[in-house]
N, CA, C and O atoms as a GROMACS GRO file, in nm:
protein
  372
    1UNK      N    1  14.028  15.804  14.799
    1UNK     CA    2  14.164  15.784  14.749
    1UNK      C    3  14.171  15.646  14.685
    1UNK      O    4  14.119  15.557  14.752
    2UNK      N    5  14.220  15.614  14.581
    2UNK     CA    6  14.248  15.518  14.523
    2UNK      C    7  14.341  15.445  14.536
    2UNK      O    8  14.451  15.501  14.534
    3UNK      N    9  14.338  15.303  14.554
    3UNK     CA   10  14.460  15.208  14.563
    3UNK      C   11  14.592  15.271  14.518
    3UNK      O   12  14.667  15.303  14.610
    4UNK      N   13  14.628  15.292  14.412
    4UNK     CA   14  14.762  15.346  14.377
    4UNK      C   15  14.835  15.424  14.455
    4UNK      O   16  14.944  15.398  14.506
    5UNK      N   17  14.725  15.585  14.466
    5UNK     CA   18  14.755  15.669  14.530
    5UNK      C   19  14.819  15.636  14.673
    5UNK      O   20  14.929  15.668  14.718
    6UNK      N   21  14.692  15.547  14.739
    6UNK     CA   22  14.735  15.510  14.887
    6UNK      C   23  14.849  15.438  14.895
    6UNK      O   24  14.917  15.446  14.997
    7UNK      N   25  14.900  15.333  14.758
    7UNK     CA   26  14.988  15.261  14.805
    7UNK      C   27  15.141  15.343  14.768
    7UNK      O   28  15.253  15.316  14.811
    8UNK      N   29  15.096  15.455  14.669
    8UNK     CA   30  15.233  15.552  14.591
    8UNK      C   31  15.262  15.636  14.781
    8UNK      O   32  15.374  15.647  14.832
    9UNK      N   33  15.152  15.674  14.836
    9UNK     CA   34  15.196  15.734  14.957
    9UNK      C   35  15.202  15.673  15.091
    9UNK      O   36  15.211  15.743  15.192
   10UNK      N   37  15.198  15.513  15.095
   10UNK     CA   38  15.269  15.426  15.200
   10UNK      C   39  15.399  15.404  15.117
   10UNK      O   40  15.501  15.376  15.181
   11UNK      N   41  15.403  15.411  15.029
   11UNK     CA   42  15.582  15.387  15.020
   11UNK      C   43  15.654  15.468  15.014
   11UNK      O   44  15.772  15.433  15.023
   12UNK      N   45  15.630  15.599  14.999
   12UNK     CA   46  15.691  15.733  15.043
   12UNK      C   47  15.712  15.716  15.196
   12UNK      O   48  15.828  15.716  15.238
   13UNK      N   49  15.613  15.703  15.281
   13UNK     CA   50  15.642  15.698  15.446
   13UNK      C   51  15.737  15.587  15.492
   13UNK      O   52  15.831  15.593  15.571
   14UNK      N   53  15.689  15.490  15.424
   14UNK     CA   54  15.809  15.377  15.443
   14UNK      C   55  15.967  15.433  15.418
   14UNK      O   56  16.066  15.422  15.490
   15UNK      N   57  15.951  15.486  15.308
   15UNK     CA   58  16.097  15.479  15.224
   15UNK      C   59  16.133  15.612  15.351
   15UNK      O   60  16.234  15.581  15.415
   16UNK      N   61  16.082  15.724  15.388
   16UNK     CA   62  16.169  15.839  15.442
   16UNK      C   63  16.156  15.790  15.596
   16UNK      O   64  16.236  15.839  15.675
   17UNK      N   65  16.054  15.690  15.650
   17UNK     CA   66  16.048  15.667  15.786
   17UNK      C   67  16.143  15.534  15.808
   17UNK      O   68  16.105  15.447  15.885
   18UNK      N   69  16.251  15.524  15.747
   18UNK     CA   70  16.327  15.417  15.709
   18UNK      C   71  16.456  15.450  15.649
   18UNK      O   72  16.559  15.382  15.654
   19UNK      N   73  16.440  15.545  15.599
   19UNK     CA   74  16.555  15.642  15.607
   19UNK      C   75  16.605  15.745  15.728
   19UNK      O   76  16.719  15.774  15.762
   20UNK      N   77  16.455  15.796  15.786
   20UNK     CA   78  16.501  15.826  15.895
   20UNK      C   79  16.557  15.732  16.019
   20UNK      O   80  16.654  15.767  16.086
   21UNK      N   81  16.502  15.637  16.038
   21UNK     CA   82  16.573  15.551  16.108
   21UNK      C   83  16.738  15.536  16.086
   21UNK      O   84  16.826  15.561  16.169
   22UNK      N   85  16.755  15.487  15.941
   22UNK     CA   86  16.876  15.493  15.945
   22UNK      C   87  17.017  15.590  15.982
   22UNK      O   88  17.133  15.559  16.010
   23UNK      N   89  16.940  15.728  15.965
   23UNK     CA   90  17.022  15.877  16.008
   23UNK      C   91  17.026  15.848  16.108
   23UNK      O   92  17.136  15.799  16.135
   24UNK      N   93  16.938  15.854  16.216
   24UNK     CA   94  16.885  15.799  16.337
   24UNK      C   95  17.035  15.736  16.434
   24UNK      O   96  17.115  15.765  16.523
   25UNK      N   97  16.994  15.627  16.332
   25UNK     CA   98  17.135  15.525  16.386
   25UNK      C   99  17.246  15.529  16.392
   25UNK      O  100  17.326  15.482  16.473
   26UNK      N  101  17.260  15.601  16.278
   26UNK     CA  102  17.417  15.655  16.227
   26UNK      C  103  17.439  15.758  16.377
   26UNK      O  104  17.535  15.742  16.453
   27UNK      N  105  17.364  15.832  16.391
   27UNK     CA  106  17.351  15.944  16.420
   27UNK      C  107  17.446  15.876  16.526
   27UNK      O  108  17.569  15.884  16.526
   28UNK      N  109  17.344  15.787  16.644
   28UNK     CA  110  17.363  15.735  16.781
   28UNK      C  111  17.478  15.662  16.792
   28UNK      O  112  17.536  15.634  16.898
   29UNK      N  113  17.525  15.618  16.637
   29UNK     CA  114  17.601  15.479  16.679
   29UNK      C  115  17.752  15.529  16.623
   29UNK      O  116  17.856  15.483  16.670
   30UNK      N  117  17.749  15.602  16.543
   30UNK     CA  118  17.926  15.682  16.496
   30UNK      C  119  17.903  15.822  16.531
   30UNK      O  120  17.984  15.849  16.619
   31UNK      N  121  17.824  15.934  16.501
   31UNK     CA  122  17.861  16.035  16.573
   31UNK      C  123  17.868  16.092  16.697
   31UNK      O  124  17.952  16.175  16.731
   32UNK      N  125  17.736  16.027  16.801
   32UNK     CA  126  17.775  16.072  16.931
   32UNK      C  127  17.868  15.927  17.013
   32UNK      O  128  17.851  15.807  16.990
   33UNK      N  129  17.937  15.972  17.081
   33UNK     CA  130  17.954  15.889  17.184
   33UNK      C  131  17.862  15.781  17.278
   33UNK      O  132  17.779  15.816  17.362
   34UNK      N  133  17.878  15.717  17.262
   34UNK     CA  134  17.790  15.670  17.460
   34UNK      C  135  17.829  15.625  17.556
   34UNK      O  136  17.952  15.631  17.548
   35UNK      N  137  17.791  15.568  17.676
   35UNK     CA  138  17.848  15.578  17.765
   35UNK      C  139  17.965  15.513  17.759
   35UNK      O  140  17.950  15.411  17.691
   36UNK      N  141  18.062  15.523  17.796
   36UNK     CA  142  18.185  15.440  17.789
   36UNK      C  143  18.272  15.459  17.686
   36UNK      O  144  18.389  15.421  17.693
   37UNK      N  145  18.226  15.514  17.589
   37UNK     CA  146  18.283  15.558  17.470
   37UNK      C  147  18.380  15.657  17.407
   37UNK      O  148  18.401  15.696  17.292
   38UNK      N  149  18.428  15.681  17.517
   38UNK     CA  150  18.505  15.850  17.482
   38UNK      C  151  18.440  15.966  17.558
   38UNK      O  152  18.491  16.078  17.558
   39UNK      N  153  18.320  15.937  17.628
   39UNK     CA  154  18.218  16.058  17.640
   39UNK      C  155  18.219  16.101  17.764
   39UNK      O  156  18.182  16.029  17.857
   40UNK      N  157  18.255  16.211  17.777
   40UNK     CA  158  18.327  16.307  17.899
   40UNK      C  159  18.159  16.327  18.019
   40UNK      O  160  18.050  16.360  17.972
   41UNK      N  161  18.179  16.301  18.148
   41UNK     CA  162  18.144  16.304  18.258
   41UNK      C  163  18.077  16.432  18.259
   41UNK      O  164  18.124  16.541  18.226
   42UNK      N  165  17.915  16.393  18.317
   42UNK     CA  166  17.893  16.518  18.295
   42UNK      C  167  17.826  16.591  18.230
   42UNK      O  168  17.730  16.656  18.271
   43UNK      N  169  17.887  16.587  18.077
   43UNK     CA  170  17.876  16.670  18.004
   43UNK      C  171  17.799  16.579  17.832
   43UNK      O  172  17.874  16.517  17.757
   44UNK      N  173  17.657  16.594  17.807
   44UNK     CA  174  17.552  16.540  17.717
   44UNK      C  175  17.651  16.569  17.588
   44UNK      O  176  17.676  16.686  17.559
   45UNK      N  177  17.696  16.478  17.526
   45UNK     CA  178  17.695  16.502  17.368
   45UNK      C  179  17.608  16.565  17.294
   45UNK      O  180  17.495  16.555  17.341
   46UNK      N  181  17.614  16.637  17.179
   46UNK     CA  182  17.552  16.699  17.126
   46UNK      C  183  17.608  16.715  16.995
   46UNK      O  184  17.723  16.753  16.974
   47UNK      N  185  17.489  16.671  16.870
   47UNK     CA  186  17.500  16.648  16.765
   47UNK      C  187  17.376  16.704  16.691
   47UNK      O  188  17.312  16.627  16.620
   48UNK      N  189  17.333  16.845  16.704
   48UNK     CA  190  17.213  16.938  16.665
   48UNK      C  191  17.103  16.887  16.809
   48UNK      O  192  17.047  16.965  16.886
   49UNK      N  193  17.097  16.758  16.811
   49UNK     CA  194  16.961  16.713  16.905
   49UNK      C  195  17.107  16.640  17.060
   49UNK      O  196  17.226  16.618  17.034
   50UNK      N  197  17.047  16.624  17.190
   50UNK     CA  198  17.154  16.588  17.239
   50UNK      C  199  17.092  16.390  17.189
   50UNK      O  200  17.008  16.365  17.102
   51UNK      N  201  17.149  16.311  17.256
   51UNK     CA  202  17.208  16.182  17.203
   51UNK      C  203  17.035  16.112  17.297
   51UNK      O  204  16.999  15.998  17.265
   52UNK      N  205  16.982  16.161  17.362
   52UNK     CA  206  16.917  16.089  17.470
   52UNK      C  207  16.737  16.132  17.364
   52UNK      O  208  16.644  16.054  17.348
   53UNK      N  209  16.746  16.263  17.318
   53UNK     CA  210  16.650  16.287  17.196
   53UNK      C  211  16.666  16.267  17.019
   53UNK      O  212  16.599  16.297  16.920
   54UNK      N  213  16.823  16.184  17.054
   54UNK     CA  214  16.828  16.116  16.940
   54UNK      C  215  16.769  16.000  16.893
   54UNK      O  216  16.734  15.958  16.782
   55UNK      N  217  16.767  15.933  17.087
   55UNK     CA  218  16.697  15.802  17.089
   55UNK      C  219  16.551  15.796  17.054
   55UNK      O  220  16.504  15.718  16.972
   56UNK      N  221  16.495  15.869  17.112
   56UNK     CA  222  16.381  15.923  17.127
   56UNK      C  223  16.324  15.935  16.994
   56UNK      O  224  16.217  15.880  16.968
   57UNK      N  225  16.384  16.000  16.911
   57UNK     CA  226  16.351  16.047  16.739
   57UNK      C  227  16.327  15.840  16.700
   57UNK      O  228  16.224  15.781  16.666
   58UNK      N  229  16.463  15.787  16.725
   58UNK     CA  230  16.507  15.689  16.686
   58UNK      C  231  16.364  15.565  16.733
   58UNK      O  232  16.285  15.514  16.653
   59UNK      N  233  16.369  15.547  16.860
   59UNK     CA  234  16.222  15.505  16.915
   59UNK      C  235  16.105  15.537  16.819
   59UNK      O  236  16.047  15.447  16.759
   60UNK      N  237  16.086  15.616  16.813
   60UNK     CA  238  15.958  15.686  16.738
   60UNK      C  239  15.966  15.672  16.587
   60UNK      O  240  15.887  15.584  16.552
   61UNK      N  241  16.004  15.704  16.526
   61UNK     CA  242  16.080  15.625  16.395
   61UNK      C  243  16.063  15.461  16.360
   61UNK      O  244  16.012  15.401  16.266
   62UNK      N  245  16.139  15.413  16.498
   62UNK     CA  246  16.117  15.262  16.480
   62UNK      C  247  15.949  15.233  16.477
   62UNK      O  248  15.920  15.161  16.382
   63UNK      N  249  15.860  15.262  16.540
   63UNK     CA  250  15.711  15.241  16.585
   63UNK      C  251  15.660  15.275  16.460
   63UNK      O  252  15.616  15.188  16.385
   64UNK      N  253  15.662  15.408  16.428
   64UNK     CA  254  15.624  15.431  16.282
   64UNK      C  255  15.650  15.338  16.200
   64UNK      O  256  15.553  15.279  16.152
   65UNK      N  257  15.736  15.313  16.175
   65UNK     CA  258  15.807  15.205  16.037
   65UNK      C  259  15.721  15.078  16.053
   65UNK      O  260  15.674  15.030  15.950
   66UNK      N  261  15.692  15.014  16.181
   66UNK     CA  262  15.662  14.884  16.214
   66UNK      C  263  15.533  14.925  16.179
   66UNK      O  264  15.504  14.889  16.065
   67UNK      N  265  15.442  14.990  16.240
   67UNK     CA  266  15.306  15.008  16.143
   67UNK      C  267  15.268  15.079  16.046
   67UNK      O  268  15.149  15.108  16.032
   68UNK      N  269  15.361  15.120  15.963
   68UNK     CA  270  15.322  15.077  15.833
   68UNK      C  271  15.327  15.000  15.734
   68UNK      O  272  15.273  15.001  15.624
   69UNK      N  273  15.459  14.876  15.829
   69UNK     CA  274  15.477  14.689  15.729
   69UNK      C  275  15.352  14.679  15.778
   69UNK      O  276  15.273  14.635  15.694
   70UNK      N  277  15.301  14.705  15.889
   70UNK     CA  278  15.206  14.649  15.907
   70UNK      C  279  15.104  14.624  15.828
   70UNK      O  280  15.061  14.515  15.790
   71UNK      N  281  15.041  14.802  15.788
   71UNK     CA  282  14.962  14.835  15.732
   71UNK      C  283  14.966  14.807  15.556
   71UNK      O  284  14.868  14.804  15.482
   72UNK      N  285  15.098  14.789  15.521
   72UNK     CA  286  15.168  14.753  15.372
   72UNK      C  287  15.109  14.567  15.342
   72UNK      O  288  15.050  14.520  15.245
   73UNK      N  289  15.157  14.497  15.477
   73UNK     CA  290  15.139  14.365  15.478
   73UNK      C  291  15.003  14.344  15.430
   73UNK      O  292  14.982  14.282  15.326
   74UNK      N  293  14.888  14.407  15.519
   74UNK     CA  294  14.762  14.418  15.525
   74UNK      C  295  14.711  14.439  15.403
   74UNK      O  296  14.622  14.371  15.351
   75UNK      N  297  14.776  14.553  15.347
   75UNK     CA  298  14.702  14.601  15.220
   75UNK      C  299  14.719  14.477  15.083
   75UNK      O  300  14.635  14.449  14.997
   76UNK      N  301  14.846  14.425  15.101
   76UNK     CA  302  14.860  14.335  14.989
   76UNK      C  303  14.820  14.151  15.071
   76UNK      O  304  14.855  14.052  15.006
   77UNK      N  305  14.789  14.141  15.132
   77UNK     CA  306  14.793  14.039  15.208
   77UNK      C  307  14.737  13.928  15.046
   77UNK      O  308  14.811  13.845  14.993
   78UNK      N  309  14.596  13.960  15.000
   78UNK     CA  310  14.551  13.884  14.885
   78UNK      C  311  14.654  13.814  14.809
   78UNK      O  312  14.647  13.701  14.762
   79UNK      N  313  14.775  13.916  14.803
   79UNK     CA  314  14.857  13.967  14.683
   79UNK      C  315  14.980  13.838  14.745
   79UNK      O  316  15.032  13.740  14.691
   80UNK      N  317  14.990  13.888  14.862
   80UNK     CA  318  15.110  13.763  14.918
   80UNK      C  319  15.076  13.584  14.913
   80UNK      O  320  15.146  13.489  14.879
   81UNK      N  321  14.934  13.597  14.966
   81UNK     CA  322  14.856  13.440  14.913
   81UNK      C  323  14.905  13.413  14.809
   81UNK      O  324  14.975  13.311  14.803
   82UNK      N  325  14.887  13.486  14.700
   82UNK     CA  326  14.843  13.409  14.522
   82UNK      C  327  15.030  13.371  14.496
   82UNK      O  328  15.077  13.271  14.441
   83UNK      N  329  15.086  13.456  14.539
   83UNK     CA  330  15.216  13.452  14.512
   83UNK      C  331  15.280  13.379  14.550
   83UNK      O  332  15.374  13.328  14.489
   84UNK      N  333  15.225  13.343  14.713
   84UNK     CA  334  15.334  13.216  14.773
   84UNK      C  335  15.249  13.098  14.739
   84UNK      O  336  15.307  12.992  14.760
   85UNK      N  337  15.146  13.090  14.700
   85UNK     CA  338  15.104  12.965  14.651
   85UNK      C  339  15.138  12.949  14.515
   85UNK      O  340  15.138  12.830  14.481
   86UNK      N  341  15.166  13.027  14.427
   86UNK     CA  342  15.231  13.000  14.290
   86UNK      C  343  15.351  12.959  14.291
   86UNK      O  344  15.397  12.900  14.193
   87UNK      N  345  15.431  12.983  14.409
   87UNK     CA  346  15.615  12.956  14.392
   87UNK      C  347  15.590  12.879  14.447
   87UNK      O  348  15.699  12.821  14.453
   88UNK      N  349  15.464  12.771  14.550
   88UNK     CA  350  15.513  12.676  14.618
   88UNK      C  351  15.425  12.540  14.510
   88UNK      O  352  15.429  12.417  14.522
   89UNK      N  353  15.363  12.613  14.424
   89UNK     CA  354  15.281  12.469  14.294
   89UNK      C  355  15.162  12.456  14.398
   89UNK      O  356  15.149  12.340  14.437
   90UNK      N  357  15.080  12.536  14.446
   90UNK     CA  358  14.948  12.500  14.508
   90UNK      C  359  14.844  12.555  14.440
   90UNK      O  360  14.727  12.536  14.470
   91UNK      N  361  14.890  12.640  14.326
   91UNK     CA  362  14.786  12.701  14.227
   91UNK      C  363  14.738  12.587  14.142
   91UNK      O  364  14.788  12.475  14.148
   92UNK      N  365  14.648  12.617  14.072
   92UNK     CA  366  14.540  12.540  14.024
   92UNK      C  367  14.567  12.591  13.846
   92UNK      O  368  14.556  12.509  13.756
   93UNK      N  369  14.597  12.715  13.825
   93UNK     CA  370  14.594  12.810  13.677
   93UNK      C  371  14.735  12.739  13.640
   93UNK      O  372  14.793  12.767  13.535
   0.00000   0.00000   0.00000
C-alpha cells in the first residue's frame, strides 16, 4: 500500500471514529438521562442501545481515535520537525 492510500484511509477512520464519538456523546449527554437526571428508578433508559452500552460504544471509540493520532502523529512525525522548525527560524533553506 502506498503512502497516500494509507494516509487517504487513516483519515477516513479518524474522520468516522470521531464522528462516532461525537454521536456517542450526544447520544449520553442530551438524549438519555443519567443518574439524577430525570431518570426513573429502576428502569435503564433506552435510546436503540441502553445508556450503560452507550458508554461502552463511547469508551471504545475513544481508544480507537487515540491510536490512530497516534499512529497519524507517527506517520508524519518527519513532516511535523521540518514545519515547526520553519515557523520557529531554525531552518537553514
Amino acid at each position: 500500500m502506498n503512502k497516500a492510500r494509507l494516509y487517504y484511509w487513516l483519515d477516513w477512520m479518524l474522520f468516522l471514529s470521531g464522528l462516532g464519538l461525537a454521536l456517542s456523546g450526544f447520544v449520553r449527554w442530551f438524549v438519555l438521562p443519567g443518574a439524577g437526571r430525570g431518570g426513573s428508578r429502576g428502569a435503564e433508559a433506552v435510546f436503540i442501545f441502553t445508556r450503560h452500552t452507550w458508554t461502552n460504544i463511547h469508551q471504545w471509540l475513544a481508544l480507537i481515535f487515540a491510536g490512530l493520532v497516534l499512529l497519524h502523529l507517527y506517520l508524519h512525525w518527519n513532516w511535523i520537525l521540518v514545519v515547526t522548525r520553519h515557523v520557529f527560524g531554525r531552518d537553514k533553506g
